[in-house]
C-alpha positions in Angstrom: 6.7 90.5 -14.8 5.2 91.9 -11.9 3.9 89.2 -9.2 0.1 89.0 -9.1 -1.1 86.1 -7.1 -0.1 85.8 -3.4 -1.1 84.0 -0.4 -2.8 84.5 2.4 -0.2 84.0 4.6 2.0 87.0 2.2 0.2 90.1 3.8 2.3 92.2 5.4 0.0 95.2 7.4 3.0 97.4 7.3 4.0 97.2 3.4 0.7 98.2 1.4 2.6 96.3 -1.7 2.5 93.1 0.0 -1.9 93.1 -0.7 -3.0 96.2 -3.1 -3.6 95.4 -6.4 -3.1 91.9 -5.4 -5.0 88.5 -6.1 -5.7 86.4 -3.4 -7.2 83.0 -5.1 -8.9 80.9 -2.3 -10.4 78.1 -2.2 -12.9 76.3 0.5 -12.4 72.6 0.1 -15.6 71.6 1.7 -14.9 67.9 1.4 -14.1 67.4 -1.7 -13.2 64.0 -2.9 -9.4 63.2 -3.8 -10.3 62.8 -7.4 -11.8 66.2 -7.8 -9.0 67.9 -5.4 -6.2 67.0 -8.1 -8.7 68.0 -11.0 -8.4 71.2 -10.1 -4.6 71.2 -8.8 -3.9 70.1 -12.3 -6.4 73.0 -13.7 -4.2 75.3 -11.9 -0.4 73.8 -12.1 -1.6 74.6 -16.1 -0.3 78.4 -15.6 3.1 79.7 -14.1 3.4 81.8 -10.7 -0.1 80.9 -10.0 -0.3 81.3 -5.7 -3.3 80.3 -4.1 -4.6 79.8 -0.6 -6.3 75.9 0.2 -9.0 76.4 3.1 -9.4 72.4 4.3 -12.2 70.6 6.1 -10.8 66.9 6.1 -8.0 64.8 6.0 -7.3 63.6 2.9 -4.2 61.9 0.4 -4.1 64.9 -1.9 -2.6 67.0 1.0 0.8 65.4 0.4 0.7 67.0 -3.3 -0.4 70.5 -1.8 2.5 70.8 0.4 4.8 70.0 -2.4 3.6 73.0 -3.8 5.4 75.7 -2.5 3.3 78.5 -4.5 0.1 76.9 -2.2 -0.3 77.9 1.3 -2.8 75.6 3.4 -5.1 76.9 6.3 -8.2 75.8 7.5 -11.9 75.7 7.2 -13.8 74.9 10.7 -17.5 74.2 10.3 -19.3 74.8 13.5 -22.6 74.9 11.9 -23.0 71.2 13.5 -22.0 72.5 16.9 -24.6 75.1 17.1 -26.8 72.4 16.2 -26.1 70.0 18.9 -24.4 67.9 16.8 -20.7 67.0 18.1 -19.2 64.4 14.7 -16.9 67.5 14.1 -16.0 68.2 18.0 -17.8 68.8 21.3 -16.4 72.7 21.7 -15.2 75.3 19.6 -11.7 74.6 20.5 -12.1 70.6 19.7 -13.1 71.4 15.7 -10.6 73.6 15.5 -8.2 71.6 17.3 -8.6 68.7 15.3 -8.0 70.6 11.9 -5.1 72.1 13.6 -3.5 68.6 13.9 -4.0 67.6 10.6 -2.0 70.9 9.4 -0.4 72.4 12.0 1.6 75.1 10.7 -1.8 76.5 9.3 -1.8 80.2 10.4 -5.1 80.8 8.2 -8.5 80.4 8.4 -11.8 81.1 6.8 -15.3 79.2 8.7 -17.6 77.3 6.9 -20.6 79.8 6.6 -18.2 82.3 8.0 -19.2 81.8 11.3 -17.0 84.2 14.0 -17.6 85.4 17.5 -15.1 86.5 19.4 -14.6 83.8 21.4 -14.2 82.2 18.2 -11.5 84.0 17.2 -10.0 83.8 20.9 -9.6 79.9 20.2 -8.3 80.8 16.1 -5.3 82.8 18.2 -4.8 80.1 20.7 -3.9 77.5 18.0 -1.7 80.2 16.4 -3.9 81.4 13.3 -3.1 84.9 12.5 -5.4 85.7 9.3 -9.1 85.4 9.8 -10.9 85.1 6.2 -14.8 85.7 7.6 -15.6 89.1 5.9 -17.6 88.8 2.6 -18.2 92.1 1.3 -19.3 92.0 -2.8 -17.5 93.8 -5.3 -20.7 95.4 -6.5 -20.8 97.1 -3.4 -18.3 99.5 -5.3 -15.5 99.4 -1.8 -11.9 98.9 -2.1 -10.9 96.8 0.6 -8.2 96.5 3.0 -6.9 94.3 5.7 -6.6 95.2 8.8 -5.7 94.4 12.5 -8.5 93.5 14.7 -8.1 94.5 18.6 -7.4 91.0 19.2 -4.5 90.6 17.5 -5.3 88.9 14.4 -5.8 90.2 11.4 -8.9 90.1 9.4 -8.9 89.6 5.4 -12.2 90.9 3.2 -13.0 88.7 0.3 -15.1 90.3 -2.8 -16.2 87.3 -4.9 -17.5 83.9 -4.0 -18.2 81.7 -7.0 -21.8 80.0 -5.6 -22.8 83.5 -4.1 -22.5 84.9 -7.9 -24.3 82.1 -9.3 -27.0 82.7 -6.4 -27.2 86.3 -7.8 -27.3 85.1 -11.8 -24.0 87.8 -11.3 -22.4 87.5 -14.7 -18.5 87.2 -14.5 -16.3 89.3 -15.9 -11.9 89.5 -14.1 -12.1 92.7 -14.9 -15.4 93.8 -13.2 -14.2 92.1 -10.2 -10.6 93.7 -9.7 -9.9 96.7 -8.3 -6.1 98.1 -8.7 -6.2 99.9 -5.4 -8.2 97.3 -3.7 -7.0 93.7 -2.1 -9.0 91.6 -4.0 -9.3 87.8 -2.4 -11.9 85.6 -4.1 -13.2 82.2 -3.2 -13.6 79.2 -5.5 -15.2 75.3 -4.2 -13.2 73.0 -6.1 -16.3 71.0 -6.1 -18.2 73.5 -8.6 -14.9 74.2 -11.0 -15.3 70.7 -11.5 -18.8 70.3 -12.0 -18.4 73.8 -14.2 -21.8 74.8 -12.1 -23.9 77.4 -14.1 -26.9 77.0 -11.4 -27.0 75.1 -8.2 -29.0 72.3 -9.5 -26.7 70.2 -10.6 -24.6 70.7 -7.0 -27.6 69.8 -5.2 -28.3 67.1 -6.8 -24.4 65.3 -6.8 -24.4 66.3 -3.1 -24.9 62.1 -2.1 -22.3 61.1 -4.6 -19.2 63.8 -3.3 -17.1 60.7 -2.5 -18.2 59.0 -5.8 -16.4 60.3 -8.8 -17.5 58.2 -11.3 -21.6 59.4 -10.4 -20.0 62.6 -10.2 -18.6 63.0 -13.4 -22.5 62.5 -14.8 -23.3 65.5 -13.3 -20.7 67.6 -14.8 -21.5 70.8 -17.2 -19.8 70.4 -20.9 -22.0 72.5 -22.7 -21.9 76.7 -21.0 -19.9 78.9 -19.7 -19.4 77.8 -15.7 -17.5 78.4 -13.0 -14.7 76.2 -13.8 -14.4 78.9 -17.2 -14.5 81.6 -14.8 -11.7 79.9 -12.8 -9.2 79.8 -16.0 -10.0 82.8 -16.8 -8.5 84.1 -13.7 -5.6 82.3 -13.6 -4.8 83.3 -17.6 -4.1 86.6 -16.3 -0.6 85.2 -15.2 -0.2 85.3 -19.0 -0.9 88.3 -19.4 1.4 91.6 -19.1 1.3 93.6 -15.9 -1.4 96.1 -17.1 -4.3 93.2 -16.0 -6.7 96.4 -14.6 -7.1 97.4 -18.3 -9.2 94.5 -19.6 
Protein backbone atom coordinates (compact mmCIF):
# COMPACT_ATOMS: atom_id res chain seq x y z
CA UNK A 1 0.00 0.00 0.00
CA UNK A 2 1.12 3.32 -0.89
CA UNK A 3 2.45 5.51 2.22
CA UNK A 4 -0.04 8.32 3.06
CA UNK A 5 0.88 9.95 6.30
CA UNK A 6 4.26 11.65 6.79
CA UNK A 7 5.92 13.92 8.94
CA UNK A 8 6.88 17.13 9.03
CA UNK A 9 10.19 16.64 9.17
CA UNK A 10 9.76 14.03 5.71
CA UNK A 11 9.58 16.93 3.13
CA UNK A 12 12.10 16.90 0.80
CA UNK A 13 11.90 20.42 -1.55
CA UNK A 14 13.68 18.64 -4.28
CA UNK A 15 11.37 15.24 -4.58
CA UNK A 16 7.68 16.54 -5.10
CA UNK A 17 6.75 12.69 -3.94
CA UNK A 18 8.15 13.29 -0.57
CA UNK A 19 4.68 16.15 0.10
CA UNK A 20 1.94 15.86 -2.90
CA UNK A 21 -0.83 13.91 -2.30
CA UNK A 22 0.45 13.61 1.09
CA UNK A 23 -1.17 13.86 4.69
CA UNK A 24 0.55 15.78 7.17
CA UNK A 25 -1.56 15.15 10.56
CA UNK A 26 -0.50 17.85 13.24
CA UNK A 27 -1.26 18.42 16.17
CA UNK A 28 -0.79 21.72 18.63
CA UNK A 29 -0.55 20.40 22.10
CA UNK A 30 -1.41 23.56 23.83
CA UNK A 31 -0.95 22.19 27.32
CA UNK A 32 -2.78 19.45 27.43
CA UNK A 33 -2.82 17.36 30.50
CA UNK A 34 -0.97 13.88 30.47
CA UNK A 35 -4.23 12.13 30.75
CA UNK A 36 -5.73 13.47 27.63
CA UNK A 37 -2.17 13.36 25.68
CA UNK A 38 -2.28 9.40 25.89
CA UNK A 39 -6.16 9.54 25.11
CA UNK A 40 -5.48 10.51 21.93
CA UNK A 41 -1.94 8.61 21.37
CA UNK A 42 -4.05 5.58 22.11
CA UNK A 43 -6.92 6.97 19.49
CA UNK A 44 -4.23 6.96 17.00
CA UNK A 45 -1.78 3.90 17.82
CA UNK A 46 -5.62 2.26 16.92
CA UNK A 47 -4.56 2.32 13.03
CA UNK A 48 -1.31 1.08 11.31
CA UNK A 49 1.35 3.54 9.46
CA UNK A 50 -0.36 6.35 11.02
CA UNK A 51 2.63 9.36 11.03
CA UNK A 52 1.92 12.50 12.69
CA UNK A 53 3.68 15.64 13.71
CA UNK A 54 3.34 16.67 17.83
CA UNK A 55 3.70 20.59 18.06
CA UNK A 56 4.51 20.97 22.19
CA UNK A 57 4.13 23.84 24.62
CA UNK A 58 5.25 22.09 27.91
CA UNK A 59 7.23 19.62 29.50
CA UNK A 60 5.38 16.83 30.30
CA UNK A 61 5.68 12.60 31.19
CA UNK A 62 3.88 11.57 28.09
CA UNK A 63 6.92 12.81 26.01
CA UNK A 64 8.84 9.62 26.94
CA UNK A 65 5.92 7.54 25.02
CA UNK A 66 6.09 10.00 21.98
CA UNK A 67 9.69 9.41 21.35
CA UNK A 68 9.11 5.79 21.49
CA UNK A 69 7.10 6.19 18.63
CA UNK A 70 9.13 6.30 15.74
CA UNK A 71 6.10 7.09 13.22
CA UNK A 72 5.82 10.59 15.50
CA UNK A 73 8.07 13.44 14.89
CA UNK A 74 8.09 16.10 17.81
CA UNK A 75 8.64 20.04 17.14
CA UNK A 76 7.58 22.85 18.93
CA UNK A 77 4.89 25.35 19.60
CA UNK A 78 6.25 28.89 21.01
CA UNK A 79 3.55 31.16 22.40
CA UNK A 80 4.72 34.63 22.36
CA UNK A 81 1.37 36.03 22.73
CA UNK A 82 2.48 36.67 26.48
CA UNK A 83 5.58 38.43 25.38
CA UNK A 84 3.91 40.95 23.24
CA UNK A 85 1.83 41.45 26.20
CA UNK A 86 4.46 42.28 28.74
CA UNK A 87 4.17 39.21 30.25
CA UNK A 88 7.60 37.29 30.59
CA UNK A 89 6.23 33.42 32.59
CA UNK A 90 7.17 31.91 29.16
CA UNK A 91 10.58 34.04 28.60
CA UNK A 92 11.83 37.58 28.63
CA UNK A 93 12.89 37.63 24.64
CA UNK A 94 11.98 35.76 21.68
CA UNK A 95 14.99 33.74 21.77
CA UNK A 96 14.31 32.78 25.69
CA UNK A 97 10.67 30.96 24.72
CA UNK A 98 12.11 29.43 22.18
CA UNK A 99 15.10 28.47 23.89
CA UNK A 100 13.48 26.94 26.58
CA UNK A 101 11.22 24.63 24.35
CA UNK A 102 14.36 23.89 22.52
CA UNK A 103 15.89 22.27 25.70
CA UNK A 104 13.14 20.25 26.50
CA UNK A 105 13.35 18.72 22.76
CA UNK A 106 16.27 19.48 21.25
CA UNK A 107 16.46 17.72 18.15
CA UNK A 108 13.10 19.50 17.23
CA UNK A 109 13.67 20.90 13.75
CA UNK A 110 9.89 21.97 13.48
CA UNK A 111 7.79 24.49 14.50
CA UNK A 112 4.38 25.93 14.28
CA UNK A 113 3.57 29.40 16.89
CA UNK A 114 0.75 29.56 19.00
CA UNK A 115 -1.55 31.97 17.08
CA UNK A 116 0.92 31.62 14.29
CA UNK A 117 2.75 34.50 15.27
CA UNK A 118 6.15 35.07 12.72
CA UNK A 119 8.30 38.07 11.96
CA UNK A 120 11.26 37.76 10.62
CA UNK A 121 13.18 38.18 13.34
CA UNK A 122 11.23 35.43 14.57
CA UNK A 123 12.17 33.15 12.28
CA UNK A 124 15.96 34.47 12.49
CA UNK A 125 15.83 32.98 16.20
CA UNK A 126 13.66 29.52 14.79
CA UNK A 127 17.10 29.11 12.44
CA UNK A 128 19.38 29.88 15.24
CA UNK A 129 18.13 26.97 17.34
CA UNK A 130 18.25 24.75 14.20
CA UNK A 131 14.38 24.58 13.19
CA UNK A 132 14.18 24.11 9.47
CA UNK A 133 10.22 23.90 8.83
CA UNK A 134 8.12 26.77 9.85
CA UNK A 135 4.31 25.66 10.11
CA UNK A 136 2.67 29.52 10.32
CA UNK A 137 0.73 29.69 7.03
CA UNK A 138 -3.08 28.82 7.36
CA UNK A 139 -4.60 29.03 4.14
CA UNK A 140 -8.34 27.10 4.10
CA UNK A 141 -9.14 24.56 1.82
CA UNK A 142 -12.21 26.33 0.69
CA UNK A 143 -10.09 28.74 -0.72
CA UNK A 144 -9.93 26.15 -3.66
CA UNK A 145 -5.57 26.40 -3.71
CA UNK A 146 -3.27 23.49 -3.93
CA UNK A 147 -0.49 24.15 -1.79
CA UNK A 148 3.07 23.78 -1.79
CA UNK A 149 6.09 24.18 0.41
CA UNK A 150 8.49 26.17 -0.27
CA UNK A 151 11.98 27.79 0.61
CA UNK A 152 11.75 31.17 2.25
CA UNK A 153 14.83 33.61 1.48
CA UNK A 154 15.93 32.81 4.81
CA UNK A 155 16.64 29.50 4.59
CA UNK A 156 13.91 27.74 6.12
CA UNK A 157 11.23 26.34 4.69
CA UNK A 158 7.72 27.20 5.19
CA UNK A 159 4.78 24.48 5.29
CA UNK A 160 0.85 25.71 4.42
CA UNK A 161 -1.68 24.00 6.50
CA UNK A 162 -5.51 23.69 5.00
CA UNK A 163 -7.64 22.67 7.98
CA UNK A 164 -7.65 23.45 11.64
CA UNK A 165 -10.17 21.65 13.60
CA UNK A 166 -11.46 24.83 16.11
CA UNK A 167 -11.25 27.22 12.93
CA UNK A 168 -13.91 24.79 11.20
CA UNK A 169 -16.02 24.61 14.09
CA UNK A 170 -15.64 28.62 14.24
CA UNK A 171 -17.06 28.53 10.68
CA UNK A 172 -20.00 25.69 11.50
CA UNK A 173 -17.61 24.18 8.36
CA UNK A 174 -19.08 20.74 8.01
CA UNK A 175 -16.31 17.97 7.69
CA UNK A 176 -16.03 15.74 5.14
CA UNK A 177 -11.79 13.78 4.25
CA UNK A 178 -12.70 14.02 1.10
CA UNK A 179 -13.66 17.80 0.79
CA UNK A 180 -10.52 18.54 2.50
CA UNK A 181 -7.83 16.53 0.29
CA UNK A 182 -6.46 17.52 -2.66
CA UNK A 183 -4.38 14.80 -4.68
CA UNK A 184 -2.09 17.35 -6.21
CA UNK A 185 -1.94 19.48 -3.12
CA UNK A 186 0.22 18.95 0.33
CA UNK A 187 -2.38 18.75 2.60
CA UNK A 188 -1.26 19.33 6.50
CA UNK A 189 -4.05 19.67 8.91
CA UNK A 190 -4.08 20.59 12.64
CA UNK A 191 -5.96 18.80 15.40
CA UNK A 192 -5.79 20.09 19.61
CA UNK A 193 -5.74 16.91 21.38
CA UNK A 194 -7.73 18.87 23.87
CA UNK A 195 -10.99 19.06 21.51
CA UNK A 196 -10.58 15.22 20.07
CA UNK A 197 -11.06 14.52 23.58
CA UNK A 198 -13.74 16.66 24.51
CA UNK A 199 -15.26 15.52 20.82
CA UNK A 200 -16.05 19.57 20.61
CA UNK A 201 -19.08 20.24 18.30
CA UNK A 202 -18.99 24.19 19.37
CA UNK A 203 -16.61 26.03 21.57
CA UNK A 204 -18.76 26.08 24.55
CA UNK A 205 -17.88 23.28 26.12
CA UNK A 206 -13.91 24.22 25.56
CA UNK A 207 -14.47 27.41 27.14
CA UNK A 208 -15.98 26.36 29.76
CA UNK A 209 -13.27 23.16 30.80
CA UNK A 210 -10.55 25.84 30.15
CA UNK A 211 -9.92 26.08 34.44
CA UNK A 212 -10.09 22.33 34.76
CA UNK A 213 -7.15 21.38 31.66
CA UNK A 214 -4.97 19.85 34.44
CA UNK A 215 -8.11 18.17 36.05
CA UNK A 216 -9.16 15.11 34.18
CA UNK A 217 -11.67 13.90 36.26
CA UNK A 218 -13.76 17.65 35.81
CA UNK A 219 -12.77 17.19 32.40
CA UNK A 220 -14.27 14.15 31.54
CA UNK A 221 -17.85 15.95 32.56
CA UNK A 222 -17.44 18.17 29.91
CA UNK A 223 -16.88 15.64 27.24
CA UNK A 224 -19.44 15.19 24.00
CA UNK A 225 -21.05 11.52 23.88
CA UNK A 226 -23.97 12.30 22.02
CA UNK A 227 -22.82 14.15 17.97
CA UNK A 228 -20.66 13.93 15.58
CA UNK A 229 -17.32 15.98 16.93
CA UNK A 230 -14.04 16.48 16.26
CA UNK A 231 -12.67 13.57 17.81
CA UNK A 232 -15.13 11.56 14.87
CA UNK A 233 -13.56 13.80 12.44
CA UNK A 234 -10.07 12.72 13.76
CA UNK A 235 -10.85 8.80 13.20
CA UNK A 236 -12.11 9.39 10.29
CA UNK A 237 -8.91 10.62 9.00
CA UNK A 238 -6.85 8.21 10.23
CA UNK A 239 -9.28 5.17 8.81
CA UNK A 240 -8.07 6.12 5.61
CA UNK A 241 -4.83 4.07 6.43
CA UNK A 242 -7.41 1.32 5.91
CA UNK A 243 -8.36 2.13 3.04
CA UNK A 244 -6.76 1.23 -0.57
CA UNK A 245 -4.55 3.84 -2.20
CA UNK A 246 -7.37 5.45 -4.24
CA UNK A 247 -8.37 7.71 -0.85
CA UNK A 248 -9.07 10.98 -3.41
CA UNK A 249 -12.16 9.02 -4.71
CA UNK A 250 -14.38 9.14 -1.59
Amino acid sequence: MKEIFKRICDIDLGKKDSWQGKIFLTLDVDWACDEVLNYVIDVIEEYKNIKATWFLTHNTDVLERLLENKNFEIGIHPNFNNLLEGNFSLGRSKDEVIKKLMSIVPDAISVRSHSMTQSSQIIDNFLKRGLKFDCNHFIPHHSQNSLFPWKHWSGIIKVPYMWEDDIAILEKDPFKVSKILKSDSINVIDFHPHHIFLNSIDMRAYNESKNFYSNFKKLKKYRNNQKNGVENWFRSVLEISNEDSNYWKN
